[in-house]
N, C-alpha and C positions, 0 to 999 in steps of 0.2 A: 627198747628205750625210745621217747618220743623223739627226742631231738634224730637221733640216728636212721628211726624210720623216715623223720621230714628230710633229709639229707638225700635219703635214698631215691625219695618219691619224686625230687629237687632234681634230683638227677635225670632221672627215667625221661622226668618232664623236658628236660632241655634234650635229650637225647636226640640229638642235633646229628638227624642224618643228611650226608650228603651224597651228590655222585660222583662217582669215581671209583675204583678200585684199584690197590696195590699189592706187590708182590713184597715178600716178608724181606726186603734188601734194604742197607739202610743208605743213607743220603748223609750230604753235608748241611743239613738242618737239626740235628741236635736231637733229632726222632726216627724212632725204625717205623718205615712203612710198613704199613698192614690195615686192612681192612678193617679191622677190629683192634680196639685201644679201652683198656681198662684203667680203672682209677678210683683212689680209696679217698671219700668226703668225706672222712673222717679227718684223715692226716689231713686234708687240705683245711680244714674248716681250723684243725688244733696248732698244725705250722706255717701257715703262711703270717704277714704282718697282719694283713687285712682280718684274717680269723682272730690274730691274736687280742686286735683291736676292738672289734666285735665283743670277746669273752669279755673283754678289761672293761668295756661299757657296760656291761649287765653285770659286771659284780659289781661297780658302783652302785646302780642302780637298786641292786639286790641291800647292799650298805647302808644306804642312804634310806631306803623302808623300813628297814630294822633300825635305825637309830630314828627315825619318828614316829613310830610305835612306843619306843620305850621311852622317848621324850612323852607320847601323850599318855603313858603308863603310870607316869611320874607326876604328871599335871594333875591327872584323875587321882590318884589315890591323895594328894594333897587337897584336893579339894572336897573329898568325901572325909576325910577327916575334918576338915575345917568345918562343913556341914555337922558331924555328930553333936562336935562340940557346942552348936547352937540349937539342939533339942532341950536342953535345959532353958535357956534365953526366952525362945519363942513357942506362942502357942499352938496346940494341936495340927488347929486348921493350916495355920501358916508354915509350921513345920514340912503340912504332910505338900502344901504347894512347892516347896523348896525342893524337896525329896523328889516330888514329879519330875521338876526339870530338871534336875539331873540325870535322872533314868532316862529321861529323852535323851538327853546330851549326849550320855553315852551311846546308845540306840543309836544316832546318829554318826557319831563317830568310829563306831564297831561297821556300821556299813559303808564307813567312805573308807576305812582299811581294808573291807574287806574288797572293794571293788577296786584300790591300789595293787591289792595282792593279785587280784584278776588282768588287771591290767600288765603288770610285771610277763607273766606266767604268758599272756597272748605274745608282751616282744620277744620275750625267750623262745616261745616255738616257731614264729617267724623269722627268726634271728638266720637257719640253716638257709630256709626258702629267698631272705635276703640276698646271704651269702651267694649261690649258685645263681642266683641273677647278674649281681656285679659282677662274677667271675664269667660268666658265658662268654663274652667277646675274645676273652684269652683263652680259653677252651677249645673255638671254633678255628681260630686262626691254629692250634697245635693241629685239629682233625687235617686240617688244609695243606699245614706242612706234612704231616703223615698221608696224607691221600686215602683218609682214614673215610669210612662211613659210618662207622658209628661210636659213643664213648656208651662203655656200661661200668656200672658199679661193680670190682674187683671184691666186694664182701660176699656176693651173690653167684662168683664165677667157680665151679666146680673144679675143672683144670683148666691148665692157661700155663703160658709161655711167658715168661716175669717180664722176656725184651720188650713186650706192649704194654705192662705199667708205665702208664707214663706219671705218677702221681709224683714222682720228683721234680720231671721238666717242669711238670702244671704250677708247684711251689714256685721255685724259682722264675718263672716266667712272668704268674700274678705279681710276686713280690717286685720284679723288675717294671711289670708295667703299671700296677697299681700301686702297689703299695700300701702303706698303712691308713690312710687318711679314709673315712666315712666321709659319704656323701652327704651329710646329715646324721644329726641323733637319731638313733634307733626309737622309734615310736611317738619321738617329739617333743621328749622330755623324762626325767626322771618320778616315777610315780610318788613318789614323797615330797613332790612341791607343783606339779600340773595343777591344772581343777581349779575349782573356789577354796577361799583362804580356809585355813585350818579349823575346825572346830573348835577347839580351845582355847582358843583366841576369841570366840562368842561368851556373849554374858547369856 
């Protein structure tokens, strides 16, 4: 799955060694040391506020394309009706001009959708790689309290000792130091209203 592969890759990438090493004992910091510390970008991405917040932007996003699609669904087919109905009226020639610009119109309107749905489809697979940015500063500081050296992705770890998951501290942690608030909209706007005005709103 792409989103899960960018997750993983997200990960690898910040895989934020440091130095130090610890022995498997645990401490009054709310993390067992060890050397090594696993943790699933999935749960983080699906339960913390901040992930949830993330989704809940891009289904808008996802909402708000589908209902201007099918508002320009509904413009268009009103208007190619309206068009039939004056092949009777007018002549040939001027027919066949009226009929041009429509097939432009639409032409044109089929490629600003389609480049809405491109656009979508890029915040979405960046959405993980976001994630794991905003979250590193909280990640770094658990390696620190664990005198950990490295975090890896627990999807990828064959066997393992569950005591160095830490993918529950890392929830609650973000959640307590971050929270739910974006820094900003995800890509700068929703693809159903960025860009130049609407097509169908052109004569």
């Amino acid at each position: 799955m792409p989103t899960r592969a960018l997750l993983r890759r997200s990960l690898m990438a910040l895989c934020l060694c440091l130095l130090g090493a610890g022995t498997a004992t645990a401490q009054g910091v709310g993390v067992v040391q060890s050397d090594v510390l696993v943790i699933n970008p999935d749960r983080l991405f699906a339960e913390t506020q901040l992930g949830e917040t993330m989704n809940e932007e891009l289904q808008a996003k996802r909402d708000a394309l589908i209902a201007h699609n099918r508002k320009l669904e509904a413009e268009l087919e009103a208007e190619e009706k309206a068009l039939s109905e004056l092949r009777a009226e007018t002549s040939p020639e001027e027919f066949r001009d009226l009929a041009d610009a429509f097939d432009a119109k639409v032409r044109n309107i089929r490629q600003d959708s389609d480049r809405r749905a491109r656009d979508l489809d890029r915040i979405r697979s960046q959405a993980p790689v976001t994630f794991m940015r905003l979250v590193e500063p909280v990640l770094v500081d658990i390696m620190r309290d664990a005198d950990a050296a490295v975090i890896m992705d627990s999807r990828s770890v064959l066997l393992r000792a569950e005591v160095v998951d830490i993918t529950d501290v890392a929830v609650s942690r973000i959640d307590e130091e971050i929270g739910s608030e974006l820094p900003g909209s995800m890509g700068g706007g929703t693809p159903a209203s960025d860009g130049p005005d609407d097509q169908s709103d052109a004569d």
